[in-house]
ROVEX-388403 format. One line per field, with one value per residue (C-alpha): residue in three letters; x negated, y negated, z negated. Coordinates in pm, 1 decimal. Example, Ala and Ser with C-alpha at 12.3 -4.5 7.8 and 13.67 -1.06 7.14 Angstrom:
REM residues 2
mimar (Ala,Ser)
x (-1230.0,-1367.0)
y (450.0,106.0)
z (-780.0,-714.0)
REM end
This chain:
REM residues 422
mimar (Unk,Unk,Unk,Unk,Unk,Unk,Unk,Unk,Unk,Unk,Unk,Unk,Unk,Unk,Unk,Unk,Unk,Unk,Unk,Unk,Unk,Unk,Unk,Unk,Unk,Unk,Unk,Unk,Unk,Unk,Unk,Unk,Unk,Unk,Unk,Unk,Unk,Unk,Unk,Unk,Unk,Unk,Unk,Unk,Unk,Unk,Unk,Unk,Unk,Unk,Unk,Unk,Unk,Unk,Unk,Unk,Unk,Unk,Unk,Unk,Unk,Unk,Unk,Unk,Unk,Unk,Unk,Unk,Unk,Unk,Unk,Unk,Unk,Unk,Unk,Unk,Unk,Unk,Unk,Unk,Unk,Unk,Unk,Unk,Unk,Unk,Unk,Unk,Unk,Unk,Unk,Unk,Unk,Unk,Unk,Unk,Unk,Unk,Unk,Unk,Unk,Unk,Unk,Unk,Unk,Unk,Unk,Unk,Unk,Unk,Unk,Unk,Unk,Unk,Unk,Unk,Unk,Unk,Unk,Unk,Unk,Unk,Unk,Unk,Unk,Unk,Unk,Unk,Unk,Unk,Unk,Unk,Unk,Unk,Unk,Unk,Unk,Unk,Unk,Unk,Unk,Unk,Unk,Unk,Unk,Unk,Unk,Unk,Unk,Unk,Unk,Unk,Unk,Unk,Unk,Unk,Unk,Unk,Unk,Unk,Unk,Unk,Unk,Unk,Unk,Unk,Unk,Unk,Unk,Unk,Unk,Unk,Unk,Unk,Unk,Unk,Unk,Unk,Unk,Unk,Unk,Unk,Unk,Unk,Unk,Unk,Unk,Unk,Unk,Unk,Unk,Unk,Unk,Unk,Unk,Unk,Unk,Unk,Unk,Unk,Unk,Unk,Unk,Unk,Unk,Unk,Unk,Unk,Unk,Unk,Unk,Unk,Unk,Unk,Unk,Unk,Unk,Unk,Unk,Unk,Unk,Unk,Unk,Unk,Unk,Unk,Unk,Unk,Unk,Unk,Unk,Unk,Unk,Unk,Unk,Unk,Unk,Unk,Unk,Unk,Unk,Unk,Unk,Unk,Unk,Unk,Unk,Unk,Unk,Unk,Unk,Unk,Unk,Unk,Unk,Unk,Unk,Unk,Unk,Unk,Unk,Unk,Unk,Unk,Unk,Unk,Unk,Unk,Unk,Unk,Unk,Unk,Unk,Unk,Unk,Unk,Unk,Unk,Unk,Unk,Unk,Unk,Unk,Unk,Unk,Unk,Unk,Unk,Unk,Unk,Unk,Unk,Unk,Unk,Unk,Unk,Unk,Unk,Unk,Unk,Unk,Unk,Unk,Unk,Unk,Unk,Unk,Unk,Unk,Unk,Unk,Unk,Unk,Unk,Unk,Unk,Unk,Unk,Unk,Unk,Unk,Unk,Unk,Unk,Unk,Unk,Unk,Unk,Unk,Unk,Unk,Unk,Unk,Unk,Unk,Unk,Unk,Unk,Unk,Unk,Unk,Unk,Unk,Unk,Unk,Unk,Unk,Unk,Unk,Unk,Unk,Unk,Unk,Unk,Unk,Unk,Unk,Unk,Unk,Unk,Unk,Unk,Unk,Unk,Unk,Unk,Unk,Unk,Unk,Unk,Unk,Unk,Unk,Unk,Unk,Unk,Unk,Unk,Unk,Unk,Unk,Unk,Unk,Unk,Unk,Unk,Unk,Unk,Unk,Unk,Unk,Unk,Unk,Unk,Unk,Unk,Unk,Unk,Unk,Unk,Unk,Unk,Unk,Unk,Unk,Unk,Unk,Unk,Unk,Unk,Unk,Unk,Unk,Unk,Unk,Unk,Unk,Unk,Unk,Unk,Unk,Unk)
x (-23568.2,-23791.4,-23842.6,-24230.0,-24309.4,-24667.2,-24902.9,-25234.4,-25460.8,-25688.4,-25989.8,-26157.9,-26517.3,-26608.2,-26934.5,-26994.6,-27018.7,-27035.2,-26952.2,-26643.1,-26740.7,-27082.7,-27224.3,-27175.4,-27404.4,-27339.2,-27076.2,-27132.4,-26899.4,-26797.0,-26567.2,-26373.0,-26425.2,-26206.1,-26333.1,-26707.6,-26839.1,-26838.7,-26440.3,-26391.2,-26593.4,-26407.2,-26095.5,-26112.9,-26224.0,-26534.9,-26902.3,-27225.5,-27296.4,-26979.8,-26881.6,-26630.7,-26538.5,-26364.7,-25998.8,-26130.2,-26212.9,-25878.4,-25731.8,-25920.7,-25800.6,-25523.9,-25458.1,-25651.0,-25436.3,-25123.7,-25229.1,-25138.3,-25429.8,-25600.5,-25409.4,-25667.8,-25929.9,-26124.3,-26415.5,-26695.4,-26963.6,-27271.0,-27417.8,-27795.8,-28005.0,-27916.3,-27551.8,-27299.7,-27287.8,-26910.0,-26897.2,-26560.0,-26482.1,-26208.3,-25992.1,-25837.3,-25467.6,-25236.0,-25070.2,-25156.8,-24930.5,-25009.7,-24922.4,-24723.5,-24618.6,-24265.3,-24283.4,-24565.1,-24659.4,-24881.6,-25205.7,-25309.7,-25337.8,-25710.4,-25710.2,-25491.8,-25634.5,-25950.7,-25756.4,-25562.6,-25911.1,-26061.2,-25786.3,-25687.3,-26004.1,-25834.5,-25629.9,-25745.1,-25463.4,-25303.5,-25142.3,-25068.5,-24693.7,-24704.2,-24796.4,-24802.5,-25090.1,-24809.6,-24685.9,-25006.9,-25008.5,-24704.3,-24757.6,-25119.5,-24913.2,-24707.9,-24980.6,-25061.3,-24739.8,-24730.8,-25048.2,-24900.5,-24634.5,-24388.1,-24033.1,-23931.1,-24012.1,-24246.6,-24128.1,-24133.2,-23932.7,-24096.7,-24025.1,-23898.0,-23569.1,-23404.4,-23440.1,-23788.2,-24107.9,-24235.0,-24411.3,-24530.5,-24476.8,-24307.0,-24417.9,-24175.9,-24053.9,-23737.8,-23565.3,-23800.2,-23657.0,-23911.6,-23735.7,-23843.5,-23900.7,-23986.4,-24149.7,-24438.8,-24653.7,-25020.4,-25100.5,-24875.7,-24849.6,-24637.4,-24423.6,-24314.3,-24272.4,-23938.4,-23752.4,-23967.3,-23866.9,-23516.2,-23527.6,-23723.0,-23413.0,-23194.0,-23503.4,-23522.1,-23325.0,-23325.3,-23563.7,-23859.9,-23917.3,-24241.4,-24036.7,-23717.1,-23932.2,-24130.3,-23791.4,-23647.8,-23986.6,-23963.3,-23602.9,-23614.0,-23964.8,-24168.3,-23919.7,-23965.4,-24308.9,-24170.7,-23930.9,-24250.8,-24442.7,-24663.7,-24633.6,-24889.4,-24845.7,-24844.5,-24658.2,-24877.9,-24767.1,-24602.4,-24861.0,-24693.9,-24796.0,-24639.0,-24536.9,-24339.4,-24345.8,-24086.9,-23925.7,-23629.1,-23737.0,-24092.1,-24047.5,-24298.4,-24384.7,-24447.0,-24676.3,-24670.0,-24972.8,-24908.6,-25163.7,-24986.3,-25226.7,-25277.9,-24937.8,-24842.9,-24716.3,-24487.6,-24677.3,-24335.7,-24050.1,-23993.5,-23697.9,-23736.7,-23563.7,-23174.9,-22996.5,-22678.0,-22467.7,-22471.5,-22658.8,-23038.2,-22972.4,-22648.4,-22938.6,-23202.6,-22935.8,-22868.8,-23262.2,-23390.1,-23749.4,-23946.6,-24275.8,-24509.0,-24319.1,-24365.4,-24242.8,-23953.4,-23933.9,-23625.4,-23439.4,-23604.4,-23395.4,-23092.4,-23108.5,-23108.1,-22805.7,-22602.9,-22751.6,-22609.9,-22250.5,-22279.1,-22369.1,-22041.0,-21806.0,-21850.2,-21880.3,-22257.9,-22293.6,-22605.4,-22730.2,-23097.0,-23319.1,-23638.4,-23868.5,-24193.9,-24469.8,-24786.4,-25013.4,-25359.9,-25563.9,-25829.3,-25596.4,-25300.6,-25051.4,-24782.9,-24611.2,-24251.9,-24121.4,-23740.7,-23723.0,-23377.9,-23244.4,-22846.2,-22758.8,-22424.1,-22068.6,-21816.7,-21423.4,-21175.8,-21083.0,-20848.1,-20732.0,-20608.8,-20444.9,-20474.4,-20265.0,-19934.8,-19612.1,-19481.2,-19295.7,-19584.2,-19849.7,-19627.6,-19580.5,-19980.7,-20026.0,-19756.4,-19949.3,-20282.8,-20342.4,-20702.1,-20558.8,-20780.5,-20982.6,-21060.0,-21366.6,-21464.6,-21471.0,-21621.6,-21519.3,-21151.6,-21110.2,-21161.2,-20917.8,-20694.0,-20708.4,-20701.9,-20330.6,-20208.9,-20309.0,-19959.8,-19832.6,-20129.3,-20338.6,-20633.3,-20563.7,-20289.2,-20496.9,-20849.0,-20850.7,-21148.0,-21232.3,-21465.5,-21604.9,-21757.7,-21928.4,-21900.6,-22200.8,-22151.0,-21793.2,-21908.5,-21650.4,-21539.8,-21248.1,-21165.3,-20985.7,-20828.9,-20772.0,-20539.8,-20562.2,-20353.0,-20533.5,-20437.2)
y (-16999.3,-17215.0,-17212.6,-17298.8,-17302.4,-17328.0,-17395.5,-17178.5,-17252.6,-16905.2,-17086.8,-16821.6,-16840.5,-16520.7,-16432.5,-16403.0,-16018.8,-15761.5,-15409.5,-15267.4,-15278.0,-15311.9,-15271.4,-15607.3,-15764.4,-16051.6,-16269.9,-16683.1,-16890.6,-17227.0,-17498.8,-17357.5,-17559.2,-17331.5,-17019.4,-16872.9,-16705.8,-16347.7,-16434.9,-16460.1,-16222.0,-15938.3,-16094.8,-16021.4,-15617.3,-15674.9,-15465.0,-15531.4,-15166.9,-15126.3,-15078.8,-15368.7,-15535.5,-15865.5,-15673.3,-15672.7,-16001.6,-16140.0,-15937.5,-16072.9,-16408.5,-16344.9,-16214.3,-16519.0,-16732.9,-16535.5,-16535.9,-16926.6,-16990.1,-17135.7,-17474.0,-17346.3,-17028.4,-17033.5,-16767.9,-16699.7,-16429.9,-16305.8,-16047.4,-15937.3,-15667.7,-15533.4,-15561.0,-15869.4,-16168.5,-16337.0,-16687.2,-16814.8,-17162.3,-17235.2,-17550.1,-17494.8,-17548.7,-17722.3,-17762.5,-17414.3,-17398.8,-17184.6,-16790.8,-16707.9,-16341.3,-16348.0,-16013.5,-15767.4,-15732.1,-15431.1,-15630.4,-16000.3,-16285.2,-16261.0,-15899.3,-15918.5,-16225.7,-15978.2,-15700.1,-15891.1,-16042.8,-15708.1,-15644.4,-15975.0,-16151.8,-16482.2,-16451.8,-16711.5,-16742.1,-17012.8,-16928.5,-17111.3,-17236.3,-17086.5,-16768.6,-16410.1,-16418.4,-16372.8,-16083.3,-15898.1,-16014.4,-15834.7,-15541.9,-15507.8,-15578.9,-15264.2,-15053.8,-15091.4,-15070.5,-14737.3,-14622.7,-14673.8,-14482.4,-14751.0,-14707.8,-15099.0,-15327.7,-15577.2,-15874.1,-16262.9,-16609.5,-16944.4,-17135.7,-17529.7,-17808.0,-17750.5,-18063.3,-18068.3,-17974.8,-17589.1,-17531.3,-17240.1,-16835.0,-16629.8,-16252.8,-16018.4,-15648.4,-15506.7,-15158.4,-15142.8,-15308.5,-15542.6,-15587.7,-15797.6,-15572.8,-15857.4,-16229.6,-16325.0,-16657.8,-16737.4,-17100.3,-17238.9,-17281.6,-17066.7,-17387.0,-17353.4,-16972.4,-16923.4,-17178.4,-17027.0,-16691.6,-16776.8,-16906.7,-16647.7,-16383.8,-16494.9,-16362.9,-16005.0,-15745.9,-15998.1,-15922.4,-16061.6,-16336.8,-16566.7,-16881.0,-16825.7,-16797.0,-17097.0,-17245.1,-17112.5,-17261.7,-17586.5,-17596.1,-17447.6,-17411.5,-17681.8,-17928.7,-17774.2,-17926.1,-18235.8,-18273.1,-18283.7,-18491.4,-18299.3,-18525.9,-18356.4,-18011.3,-17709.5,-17394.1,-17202.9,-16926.3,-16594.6,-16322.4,-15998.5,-15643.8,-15337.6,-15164.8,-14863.7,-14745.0,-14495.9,-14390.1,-14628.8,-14909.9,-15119.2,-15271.6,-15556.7,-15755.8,-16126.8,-16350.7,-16719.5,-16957.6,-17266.2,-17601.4,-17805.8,-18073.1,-18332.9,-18485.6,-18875.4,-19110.3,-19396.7,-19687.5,-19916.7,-19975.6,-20254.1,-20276.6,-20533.7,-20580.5,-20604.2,-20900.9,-21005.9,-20722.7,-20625.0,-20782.4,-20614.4,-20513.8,-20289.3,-20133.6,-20085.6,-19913.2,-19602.5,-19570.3,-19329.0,-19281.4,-19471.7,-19602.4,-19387.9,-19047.6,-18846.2,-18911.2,-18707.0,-18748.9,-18517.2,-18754.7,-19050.3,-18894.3,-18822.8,-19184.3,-19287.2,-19089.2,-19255.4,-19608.6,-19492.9,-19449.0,-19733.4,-19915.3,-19736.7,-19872.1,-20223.5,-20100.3,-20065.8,-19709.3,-19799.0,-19895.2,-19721.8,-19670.9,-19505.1,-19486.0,-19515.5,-19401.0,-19577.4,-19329.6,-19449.5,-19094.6,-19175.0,-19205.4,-18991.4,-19304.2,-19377.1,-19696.1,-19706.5,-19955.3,-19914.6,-20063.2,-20162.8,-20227.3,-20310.6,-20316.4,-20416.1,-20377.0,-20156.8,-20146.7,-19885.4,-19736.8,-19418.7,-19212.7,-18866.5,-18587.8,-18250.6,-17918.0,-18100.2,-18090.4,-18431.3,-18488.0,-18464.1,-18624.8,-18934.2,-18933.4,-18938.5,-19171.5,-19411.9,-19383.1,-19440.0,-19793.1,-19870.3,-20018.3,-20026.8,-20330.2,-20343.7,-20345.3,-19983.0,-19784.3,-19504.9,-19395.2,-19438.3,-19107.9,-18963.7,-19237.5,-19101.1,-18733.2,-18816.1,-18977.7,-18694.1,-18419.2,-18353.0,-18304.1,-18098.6,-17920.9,-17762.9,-17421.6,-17438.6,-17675.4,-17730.3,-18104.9,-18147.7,-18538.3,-18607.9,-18972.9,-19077.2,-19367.7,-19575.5,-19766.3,-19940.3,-20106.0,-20034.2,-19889.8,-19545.7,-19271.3,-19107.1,-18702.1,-18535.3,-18136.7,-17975.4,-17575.6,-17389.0,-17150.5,-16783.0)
z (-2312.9,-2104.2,-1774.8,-1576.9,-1225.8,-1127.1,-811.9,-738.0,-415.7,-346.9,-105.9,84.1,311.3,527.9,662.4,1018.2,974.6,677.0,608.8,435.0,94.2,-120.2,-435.5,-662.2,-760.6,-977.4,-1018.6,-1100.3,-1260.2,-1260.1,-1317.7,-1639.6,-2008.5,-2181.7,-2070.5,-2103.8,-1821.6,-1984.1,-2082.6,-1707.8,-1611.2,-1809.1,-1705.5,-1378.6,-1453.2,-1199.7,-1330.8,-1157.2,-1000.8,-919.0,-532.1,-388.5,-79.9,13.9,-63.7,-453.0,-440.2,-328.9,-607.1,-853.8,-723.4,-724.0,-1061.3,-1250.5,-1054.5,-1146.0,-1559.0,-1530.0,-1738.5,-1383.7,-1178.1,-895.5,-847.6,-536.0,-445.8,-222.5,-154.4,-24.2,174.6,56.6,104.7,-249.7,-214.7,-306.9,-477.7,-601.3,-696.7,-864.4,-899.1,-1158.1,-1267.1,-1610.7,-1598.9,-1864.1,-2098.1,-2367.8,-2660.2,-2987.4,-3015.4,-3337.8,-3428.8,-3615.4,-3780.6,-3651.3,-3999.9,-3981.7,-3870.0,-4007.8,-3777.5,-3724.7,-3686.5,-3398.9,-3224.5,-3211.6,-3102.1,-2849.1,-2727.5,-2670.9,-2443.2,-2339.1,-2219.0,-2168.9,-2525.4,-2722.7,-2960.6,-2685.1,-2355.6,-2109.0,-2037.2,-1699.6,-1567.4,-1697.1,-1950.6,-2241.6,-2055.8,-2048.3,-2416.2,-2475.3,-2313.1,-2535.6,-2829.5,-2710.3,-2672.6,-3035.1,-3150.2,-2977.2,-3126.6,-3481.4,-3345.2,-3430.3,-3198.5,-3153.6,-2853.5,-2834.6,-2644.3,-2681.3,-2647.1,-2575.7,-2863.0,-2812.2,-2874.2,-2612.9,-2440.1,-2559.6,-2449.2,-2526.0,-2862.8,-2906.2,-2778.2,-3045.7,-3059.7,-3208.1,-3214.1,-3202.7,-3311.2,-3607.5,-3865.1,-4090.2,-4443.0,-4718.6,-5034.1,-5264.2,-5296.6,-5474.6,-5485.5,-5519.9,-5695.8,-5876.0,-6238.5,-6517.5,-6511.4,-6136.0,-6142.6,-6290.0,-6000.7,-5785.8,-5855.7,-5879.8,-5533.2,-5373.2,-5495.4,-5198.3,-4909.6,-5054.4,-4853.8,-4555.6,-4214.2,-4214.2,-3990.9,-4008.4,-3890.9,-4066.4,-4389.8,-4360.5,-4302.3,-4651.4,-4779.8,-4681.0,-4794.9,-5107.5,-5237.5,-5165.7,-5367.7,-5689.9,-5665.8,-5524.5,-5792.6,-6047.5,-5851.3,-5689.7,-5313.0,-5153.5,-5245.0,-4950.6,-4881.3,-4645.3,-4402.0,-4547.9,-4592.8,-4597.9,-4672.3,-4559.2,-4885.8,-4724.9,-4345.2,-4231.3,-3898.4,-4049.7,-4150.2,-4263.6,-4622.3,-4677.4,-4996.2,-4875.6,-5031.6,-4998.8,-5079.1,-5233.3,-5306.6,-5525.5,-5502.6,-5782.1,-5975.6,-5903.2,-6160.7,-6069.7,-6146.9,-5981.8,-5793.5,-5486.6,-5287.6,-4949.3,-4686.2,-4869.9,-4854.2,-5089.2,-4972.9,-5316.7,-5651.5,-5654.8,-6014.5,-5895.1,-5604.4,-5880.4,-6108.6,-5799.7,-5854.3,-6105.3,-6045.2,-6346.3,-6432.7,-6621.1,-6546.1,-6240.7,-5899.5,-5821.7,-5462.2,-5418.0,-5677.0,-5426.2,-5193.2,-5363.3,-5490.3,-5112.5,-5028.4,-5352.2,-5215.1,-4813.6,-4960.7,-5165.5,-4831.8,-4669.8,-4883.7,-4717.0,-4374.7,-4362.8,-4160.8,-3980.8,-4269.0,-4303.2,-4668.6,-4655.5,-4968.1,-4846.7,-5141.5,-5176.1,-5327.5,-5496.6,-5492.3,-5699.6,-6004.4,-5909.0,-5913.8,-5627.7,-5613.6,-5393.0,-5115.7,-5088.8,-4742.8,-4651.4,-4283.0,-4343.7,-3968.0,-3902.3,-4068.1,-3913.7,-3834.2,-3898.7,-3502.5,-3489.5,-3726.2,-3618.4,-3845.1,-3706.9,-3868.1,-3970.2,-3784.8,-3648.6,-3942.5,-4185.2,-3941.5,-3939.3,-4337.4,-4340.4,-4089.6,-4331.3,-4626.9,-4493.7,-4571.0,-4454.3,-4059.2,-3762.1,-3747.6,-4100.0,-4228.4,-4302.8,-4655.9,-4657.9,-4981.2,-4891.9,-4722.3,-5074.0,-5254.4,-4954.3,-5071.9,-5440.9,-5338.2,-5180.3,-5404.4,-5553.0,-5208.3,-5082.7,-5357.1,-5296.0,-5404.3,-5097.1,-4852.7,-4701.9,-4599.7,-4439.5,-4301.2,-4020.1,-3941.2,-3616.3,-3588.3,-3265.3,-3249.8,-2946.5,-3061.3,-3438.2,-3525.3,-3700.6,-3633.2,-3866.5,-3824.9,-4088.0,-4089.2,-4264.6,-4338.5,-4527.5,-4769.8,-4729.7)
REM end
């Protein structure tokens, strides 16, 4: 969670002398360039006709001030023969971030926005970081929830890194559980259906959360396109549909949109930026994406991971590849830039065996052969383990190995776990 603090100045200006209350007039408005007028005007509850006095008019202040959409609300008025007149000057406050709603499923997006706006004048699918706006948000949201006599909560978390700036308010309810009954996809070709499919098995049963989904669809769906070359292709935003509502539970069958775009052929391959670590043909042979066929950016990726240990093994953990595509739309070809930036070589620091008694700690320590200020292998490690199999096998140990890098002294430490198996 997030925590705002925000600053509202409520400017007043009396008349000399005027009676206890009066009927209202009008009410101007100025100063706001995210807000109409009318927005404003229903915001604040006030209807020409209606009788009011100055008391009404500091509440009204008040209250836009407290919403957070407004850094400062000031007001006037005048006394006529016909009744009152309230001006309100506004200044917009900042910064807004977007509304998302994690799993009220029984409405679309659109169809709440309008039924949020006809309760929430100021809901404009943003609120601001400050203020109380989402709470009057949430407690709309609870109204309907009530009316489809529904027996979770409504509440919400401001979404954001933690050491990061807020992103966005996420809109949930709890006590009604929102299960996924089963996956479907619109777009994509027969060809893409049965991976799809296959992947989609793992979300069904689960609760349905809008974020948590998009997450399983960047992770697992969008690269079987990727892996065919489709480099520009989409997954859009779950759309679900409430197949079965009981007291229990809400089953939903999801739907997820997908543009695969057009498919890229690799027209080449360039690699800059090496030097003669290691012979360019030994580089080009880790790299498997080929002229003519399409560009498998996953296996672009997995190619960069076998060049990054290949790197390791002569001390190279800074070492940085990115494949950077250069795609030509107009004939669905992509050209790739392996850019290399080696970085420095690093030394072998510590080593530290954890789960052994002294005795065994101190045969490890023996055998391990790669000595502190050595230049660095990161394959070792596994030569290591290899050694000491007969002494240790896997079906009786988990030998885990953790490397930290010290980029300062560049060097690397290197811990080694042992578990026994139960």
């Amino acid at each position: 969670m997030l925590a705002f603090a925000s600053l509202l100045s409520a400017q007043t200006r009396k008349p000399s002398a005027s009676p206890s209350s009066s009927k209202l007039i009008s009410v101007n408005v100025t100063g706001s360039s995210r807000y109409t007028p009318e927005q404003i005007i229903a915001a604040t509850g006030l209807q020409p006709g209606q009788n009011v006095s100055e008391e009404d008019f500091k509440s009204v202040t008040r209250h836009l001030g407290e919403t957070g959409a407004f850094s400062d609300v000031a007001y006037s008025f005048q006394f006529g023969p016909e009744g009152m007149k309230l001006a309100l000057q506004l200044t917009d406050s900042n910064p807004f971030v977007p509304v998302r709603f994690e799993n009220i499923v029984w409405f679309s997006d659109q169809e709440l926005f309008e039924k949020l706006r006809t309760r929430v004048p100021l809901f404009q699918g943003q609120l601001p970081v400050t203020g109380d706006l989402a709470d009057e948000v949430s407690e709309a949201l609870q109204v309907l929830a009530i009316e489809l006599k529904l027996r979770g909560r409504v509440d919400y978390l401001r979404a954001g890194p933690e050491d990061g700036p807020m992103e966005a308010f996420e809109f949930s309810i709890t006590g009604q559980p929102v299960i996924v009954r089963k996956v479907a996809f619109s777009g994509p070709s027969p060809a893409e259906l049965p991976e799809l499919e296959a992947a989609a098995r793992k979300l069904t049963g689960k609760d349905y959360t809008r974020s948590l989904l998009m997450l399983q669809a960047e992770k697992n769906f969008l690269p079987v396109f990727l892996a065919r070359g489709y480099l520009k292709a989409a997954v859009g935003a779950p759309q679900p549909k409430v197949a079965e509502d009981t007291p229990e539970e809400t089953l939903v069958d999801v739907t997820f949109p997908i543009t695969p775009g057009s498919q890229y052929k690799v027209t080449g391959v360039q690699l800059s930026g090496y030097k003669d670590v290691f012979p360019v043909e030994k580089l080009r042979a880790l790299i498997h994406l080929e002229p003519g066929q399409p560009a498998n950016a996953v296996q672009a990726d997995q190619d960069v991971e076998a060049l990054t240990k290949l790197y390791g093994t002569r001390g190279y953990m800074g070492v940085k590849i990115h494949p950077v595509p250069e795609m030509n739309d107009s004939d669905s070809t992509v050209g790739y830039v392996f850019q290399f930036q080696e970085g420095s070589t690093y030394k072998m620091g510590d080593l530290e065996v954890r789960g052994l008694d002294s005795k065994a700690t101190d045969r490890i320590v023996a055998a391990w052969r790669l000595l502190a200020g050595e230049t660095y292998n990161s394959d070792y490690p596994r030569q290591f383990l290899e050694s000491i199999s007969g002494q240790y096998p896997t079906d009786q140990w988990k030998i885990t190995v953790h490397e930290t890098a010290e980029d300062q002294d560049k060097t690397v430490d290197v811990s080694l776990h042992f578990d026994p198996r139960r």
